[in-house]
C-alpha positions in Angstrom: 48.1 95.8 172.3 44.5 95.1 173.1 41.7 93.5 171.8 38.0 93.2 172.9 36.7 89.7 174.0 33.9 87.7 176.2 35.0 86.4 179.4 34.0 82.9 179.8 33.2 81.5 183.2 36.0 79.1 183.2 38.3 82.3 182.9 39.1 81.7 179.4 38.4 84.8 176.7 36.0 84.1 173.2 36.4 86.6 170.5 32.8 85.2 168.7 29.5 85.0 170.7 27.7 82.1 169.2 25.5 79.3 170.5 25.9 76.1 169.1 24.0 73.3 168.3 26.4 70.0 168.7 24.8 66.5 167.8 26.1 63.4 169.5 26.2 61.5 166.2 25.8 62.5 162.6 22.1 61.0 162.9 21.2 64.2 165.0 22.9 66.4 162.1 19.1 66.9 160.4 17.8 68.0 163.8 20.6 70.6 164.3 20.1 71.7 161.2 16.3 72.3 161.5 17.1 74.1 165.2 19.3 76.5 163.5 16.9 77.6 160.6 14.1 78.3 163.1 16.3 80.4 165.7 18.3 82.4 162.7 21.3 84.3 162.9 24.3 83.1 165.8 22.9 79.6 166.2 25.4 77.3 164.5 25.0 73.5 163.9 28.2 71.4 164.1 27.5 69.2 162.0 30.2 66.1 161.3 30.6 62.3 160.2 30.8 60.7 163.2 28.8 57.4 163.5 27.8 54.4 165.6 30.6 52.0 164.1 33.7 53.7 164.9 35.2 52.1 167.8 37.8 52.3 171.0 40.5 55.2 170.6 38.5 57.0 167.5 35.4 57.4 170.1 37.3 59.0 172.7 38.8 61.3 170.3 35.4 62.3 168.6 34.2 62.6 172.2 37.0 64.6 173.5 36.8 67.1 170.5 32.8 67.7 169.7 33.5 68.2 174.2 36.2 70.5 173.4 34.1 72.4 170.6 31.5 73.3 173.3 33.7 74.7 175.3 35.7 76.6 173.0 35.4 80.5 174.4 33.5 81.2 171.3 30.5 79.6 172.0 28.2 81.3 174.7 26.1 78.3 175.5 25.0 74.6 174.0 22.5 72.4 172.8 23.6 68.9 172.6 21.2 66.7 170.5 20.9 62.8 170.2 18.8 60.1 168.8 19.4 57.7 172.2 21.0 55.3 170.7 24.4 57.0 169.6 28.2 55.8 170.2 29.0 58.9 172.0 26.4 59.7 175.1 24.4 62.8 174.4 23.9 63.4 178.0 27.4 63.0 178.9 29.2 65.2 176.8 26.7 67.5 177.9 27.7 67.3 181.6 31.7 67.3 180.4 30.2 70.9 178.8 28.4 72.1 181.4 31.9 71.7 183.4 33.3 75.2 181.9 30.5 77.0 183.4 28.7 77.9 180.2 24.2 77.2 179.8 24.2 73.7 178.5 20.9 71.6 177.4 20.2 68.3 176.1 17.9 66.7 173.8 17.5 63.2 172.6 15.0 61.5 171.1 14.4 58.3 173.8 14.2 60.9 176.5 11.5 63.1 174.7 9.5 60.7 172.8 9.8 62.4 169.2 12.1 64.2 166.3 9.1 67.4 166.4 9.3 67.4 169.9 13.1 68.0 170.3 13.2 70.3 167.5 10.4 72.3 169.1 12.2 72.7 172.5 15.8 72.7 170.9 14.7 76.1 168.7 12.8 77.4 172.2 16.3 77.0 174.1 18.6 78.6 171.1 16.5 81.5 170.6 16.4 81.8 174.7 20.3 81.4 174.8 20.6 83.5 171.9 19.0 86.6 173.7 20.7 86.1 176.9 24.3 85.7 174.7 24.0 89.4 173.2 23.3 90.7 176.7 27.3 90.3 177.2 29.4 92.9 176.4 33.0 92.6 174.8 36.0 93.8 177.7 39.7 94.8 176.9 42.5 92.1 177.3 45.7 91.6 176.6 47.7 89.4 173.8 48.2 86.9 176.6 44.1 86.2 176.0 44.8 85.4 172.6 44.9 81.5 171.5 45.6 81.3 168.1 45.9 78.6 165.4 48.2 78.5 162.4 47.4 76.8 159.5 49.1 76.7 155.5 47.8 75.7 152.6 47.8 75.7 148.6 51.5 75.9 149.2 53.7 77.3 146.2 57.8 78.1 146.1 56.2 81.8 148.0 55.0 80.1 150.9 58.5 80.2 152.6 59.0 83.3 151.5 55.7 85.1 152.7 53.0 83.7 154.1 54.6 81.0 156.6 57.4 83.2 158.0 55.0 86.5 158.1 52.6 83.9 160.4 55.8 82.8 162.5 56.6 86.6 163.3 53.4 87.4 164.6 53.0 83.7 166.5 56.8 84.7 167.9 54.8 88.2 169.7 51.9 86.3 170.9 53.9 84.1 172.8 56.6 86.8 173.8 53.1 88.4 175.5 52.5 85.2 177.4 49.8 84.1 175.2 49.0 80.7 173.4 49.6 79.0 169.7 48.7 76.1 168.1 50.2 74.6 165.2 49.6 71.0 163.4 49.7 69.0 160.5 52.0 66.1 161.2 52.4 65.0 158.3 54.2 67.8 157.2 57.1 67.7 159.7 58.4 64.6 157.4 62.0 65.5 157.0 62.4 68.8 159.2 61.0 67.3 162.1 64.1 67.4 164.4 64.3 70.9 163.7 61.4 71.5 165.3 62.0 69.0 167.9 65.4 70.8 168.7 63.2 74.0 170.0 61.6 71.7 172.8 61.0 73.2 176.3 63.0 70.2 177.5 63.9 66.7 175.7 61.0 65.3 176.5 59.0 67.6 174.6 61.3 66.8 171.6 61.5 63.4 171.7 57.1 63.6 172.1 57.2 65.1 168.8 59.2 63.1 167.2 57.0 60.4 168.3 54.2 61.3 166.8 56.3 61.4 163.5 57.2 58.4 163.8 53.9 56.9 164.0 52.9 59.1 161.2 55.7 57.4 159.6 54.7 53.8 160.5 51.1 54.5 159.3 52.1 55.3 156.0 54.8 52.5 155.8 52.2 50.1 156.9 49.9 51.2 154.3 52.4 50.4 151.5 52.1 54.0 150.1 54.5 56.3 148.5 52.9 59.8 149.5 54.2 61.9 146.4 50.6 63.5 145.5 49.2 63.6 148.8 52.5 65.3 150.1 53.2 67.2 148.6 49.6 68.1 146.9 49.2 67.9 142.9 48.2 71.7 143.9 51.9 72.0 145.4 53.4 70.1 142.8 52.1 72.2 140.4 53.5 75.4 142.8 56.6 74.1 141.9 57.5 72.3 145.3 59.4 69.0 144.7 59.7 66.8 148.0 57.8 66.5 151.2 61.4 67.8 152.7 60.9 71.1 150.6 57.6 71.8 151.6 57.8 70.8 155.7 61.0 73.0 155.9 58.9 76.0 154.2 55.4 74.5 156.7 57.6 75.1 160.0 58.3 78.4 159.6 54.7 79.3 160.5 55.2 78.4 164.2 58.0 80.8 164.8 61.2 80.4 166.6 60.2 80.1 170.3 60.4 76.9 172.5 57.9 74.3 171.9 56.0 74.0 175.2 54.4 71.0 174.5 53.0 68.0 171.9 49.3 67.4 172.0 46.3 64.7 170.8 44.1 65.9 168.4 41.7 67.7 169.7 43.3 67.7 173.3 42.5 70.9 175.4 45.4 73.6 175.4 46.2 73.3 178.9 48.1 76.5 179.2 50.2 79.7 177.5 52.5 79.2 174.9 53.2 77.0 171.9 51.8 73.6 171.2 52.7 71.3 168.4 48.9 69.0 168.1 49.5 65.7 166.0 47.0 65.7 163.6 46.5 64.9 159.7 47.6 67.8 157.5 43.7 67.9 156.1 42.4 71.3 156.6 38.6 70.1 158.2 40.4 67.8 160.5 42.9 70.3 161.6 40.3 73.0 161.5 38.3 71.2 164.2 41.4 69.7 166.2 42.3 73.2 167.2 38.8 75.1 167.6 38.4 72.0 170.1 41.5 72.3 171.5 40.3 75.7 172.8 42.0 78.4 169.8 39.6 81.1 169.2 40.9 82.0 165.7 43.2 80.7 162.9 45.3 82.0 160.5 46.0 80.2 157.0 48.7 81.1 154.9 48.4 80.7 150.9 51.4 80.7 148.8 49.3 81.2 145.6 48.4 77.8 144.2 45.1 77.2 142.6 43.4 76.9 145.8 44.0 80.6 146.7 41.3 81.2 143.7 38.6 80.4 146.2 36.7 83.4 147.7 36.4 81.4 150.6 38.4 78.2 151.7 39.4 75.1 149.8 38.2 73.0 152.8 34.7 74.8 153.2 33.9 72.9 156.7 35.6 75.5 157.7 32.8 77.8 156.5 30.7 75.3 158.8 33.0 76.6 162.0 31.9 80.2 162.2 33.5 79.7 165.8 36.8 79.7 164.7 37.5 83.1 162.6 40.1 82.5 159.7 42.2 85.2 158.6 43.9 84.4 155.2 47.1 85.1 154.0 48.7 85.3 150.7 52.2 85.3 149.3 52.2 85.0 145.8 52.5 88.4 143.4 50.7 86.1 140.8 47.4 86.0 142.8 47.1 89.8 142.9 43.4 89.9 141.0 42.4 87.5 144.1 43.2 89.9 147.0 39.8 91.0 147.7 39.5 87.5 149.1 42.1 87.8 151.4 42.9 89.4 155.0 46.6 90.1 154.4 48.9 90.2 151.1 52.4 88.7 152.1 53.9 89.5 148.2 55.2 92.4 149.3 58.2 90.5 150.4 58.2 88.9 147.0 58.3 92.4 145.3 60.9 93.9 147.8 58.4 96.3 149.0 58.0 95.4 152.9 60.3 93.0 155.2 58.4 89.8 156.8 58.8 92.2 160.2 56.9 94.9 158.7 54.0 92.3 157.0 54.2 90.3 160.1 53.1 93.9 162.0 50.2 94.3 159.9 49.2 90.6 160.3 49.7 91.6 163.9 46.9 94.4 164.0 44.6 92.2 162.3 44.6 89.7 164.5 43.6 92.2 167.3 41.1 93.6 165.0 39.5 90.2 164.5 39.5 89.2 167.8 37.6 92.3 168.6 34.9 91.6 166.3 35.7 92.7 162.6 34.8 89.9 160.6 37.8 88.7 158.0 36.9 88.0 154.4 35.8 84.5 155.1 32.9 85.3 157.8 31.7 87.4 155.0 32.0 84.7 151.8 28.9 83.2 151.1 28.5 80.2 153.1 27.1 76.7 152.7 27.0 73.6 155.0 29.2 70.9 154.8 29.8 68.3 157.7 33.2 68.1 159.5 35.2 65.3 159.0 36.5 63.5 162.2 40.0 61.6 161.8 40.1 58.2 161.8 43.0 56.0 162.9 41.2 52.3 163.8 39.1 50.2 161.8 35.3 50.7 160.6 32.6 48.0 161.4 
């Protein structure tokens, strides 16, 4: 199979052509989103929550992924945009982007004197960026171009059923083909973790996974906390899912059956083919960002058919903030069936005894291809709004 992509200069493939418009700090999220309504269509702000008081490991991390999100192979070129006075250098994290090859520029307030001033010149680089970006032309690759995400939520008793193991199928081909998958949500290991950390490339790898469960664990022991309601969800609760056991075993089955080549930060670059576990929260805009800045170039989310599969677009709508990371949305439950024209790919088949998870799993499969070639799935086409990214927070606030 082959689908039709942009080759990056740093070798790596995009399936989107965007340029985006990356503040340093959320004070520069106005700016961007002034730049963006002046140079129009393709010109995304990414905006996000980060401030001046975070501190220590939480900067490197915001650092490492709004780094990461410029040079995801979805976005063509960059404008990074600062006050001056922000916790994360403007003019660094442009250099760190500039690295992959891609146009970069950068704006701050100290160095041009004025808020008019660098949105004047930050809408005159966009629209410039924007005209040389649609010069490119989309080339056939292979499956091992793709880097693909996998993602669950508004898990119900189908999820296991449909949606997850439909997701593993086609995340089992990609990586047969030599290409790359991402999967998260720590969280929601709790309880079938060593299964998954039985399928590491080596023990290492295992026990690195069941690391970052374990400080998962500690977190929430620490806080004094009994999770019931935040894992599982009321939503999943009312799905009919009893136990964070029930719903991690059902969780796991999105990232196949192949070996686990390797546990990741959030937000860490994918460093190479095949499948990556990245310790994150299980929070959709969180996980959302951890992978487009880890390098994936779409993401698929699996709905059993709780009530957050009633949205025409996502429950998490940062994600409608992300245009560079394509979402193709699956769903499992027969009881959603009034819903579909929301979604990419109705897993209830299996439910209903119609199709086998192989034969859904195919059909997931071809869209994948088709997205990555340029079709837009149901959520590029929902109506949009803006909502800021949330960055995950580990350390304290000042």
């Amino acid at each position: 199979m082959e689908f039709l992509g942009y080759r990056r200069p740093d070798g790596l493939v995009g399936v989107r052509n965007l340029v985006a418009l990356i503040p340093a700090g959320r004070c520069a999220n106005e700016m961007a989103c002034r730049i963006a309504d002046e140079a129009g269509t393709g010109v995304h702000p990414v905006l996000h929550n980060q401030p001046c008081v975070h501190v220590g490991p939480d900067n490197e991390a915001a650092r490492r992924v709004l780094t990461g999100i410029g040079c995801n192979p979805n976005v063509a070129a960059v404008v990074v945009l600062g006050i001056g006075c922000d916790s994360i250098s403007a003019v660094d994290m442009a250099a760190d982007i500039a690295k992959s090859g891609k146009p970069v520029e950068v704006l701050t307030i100290e160095r041009e004197g004025s808020y008019d001033t660098v949105v004047t010149k930050g809408t005159r680089f966009a629209k410039q960026m924007k005209a040389d970006a649609s010069l490119l032309r989309r080339e056939p690759f292979g499956l091992d171009e793709i880097r693909l995400a996998v993602k669950c939520g508004g898990s119900d008793t189908t999820s296991a059923l449909g949606c997850n193991p439909v997701a593993g199928w086609a995340v089992d081909r990609i990586v047969d083909a030599h290409g790359t998958v991402v999967f998260s949500e720590t969280a929601e290991l709790i309880g079938a973790e060593h299964i998954v950390a039985r399928r590491g490339a080596t023990p290492e790898i295992g026990r690195k996974l069941l690391d970052a469960v374990g400080r998962m664990d500690k977190r929430i022991f620490e806080a004094g906390v009994d999770i019931l309601g935040s894992e599982p969800t009321p939503g999943n609760i009312k799905g009919g899912l009893t136990s964070i056991e029930e719903k991690s075993l059902g969780a796991i089955a999105k990232s196949g059956t192949r070996p686990l080549t390797d546990v990741l930060e959030w937000g860490q670059r994918l460093p190479g083919k095949g499948l990556y576990f990245m310790d994150s929260s299980a929070n959709t805009p969180q996980v959302a960002l951890g992978v487009a800045a880890a390098g994936a170039q779409m993401l698929t989310f699996g709905y059993g058919g709780g009530l957050p599969s009633r949205f025409h677009g996502m429950p998490a709508s940062s994600l409608g903030n992300l245009p560079l990371l394509p979402v193709i949305k699956i769903v499992s439950s027969p009881h959603v069936k009034s819903e579909l024209d929301y979604f990419d790919i109705y897993a209830g088949t299996i439910i209903e005894g119609l199709e086998s998870i192989e034969e859904v799993g195919r059909r997931l499969l071809e869209e994948i291809v088709a997205v990555a070639s340029g079709k837009p799935p149901k959520v590029e086409l929902a109506p949009r709004y803006r909502e800021v990214l949330e960055m995950w927070r580990v350390g304290p606030v000042f």
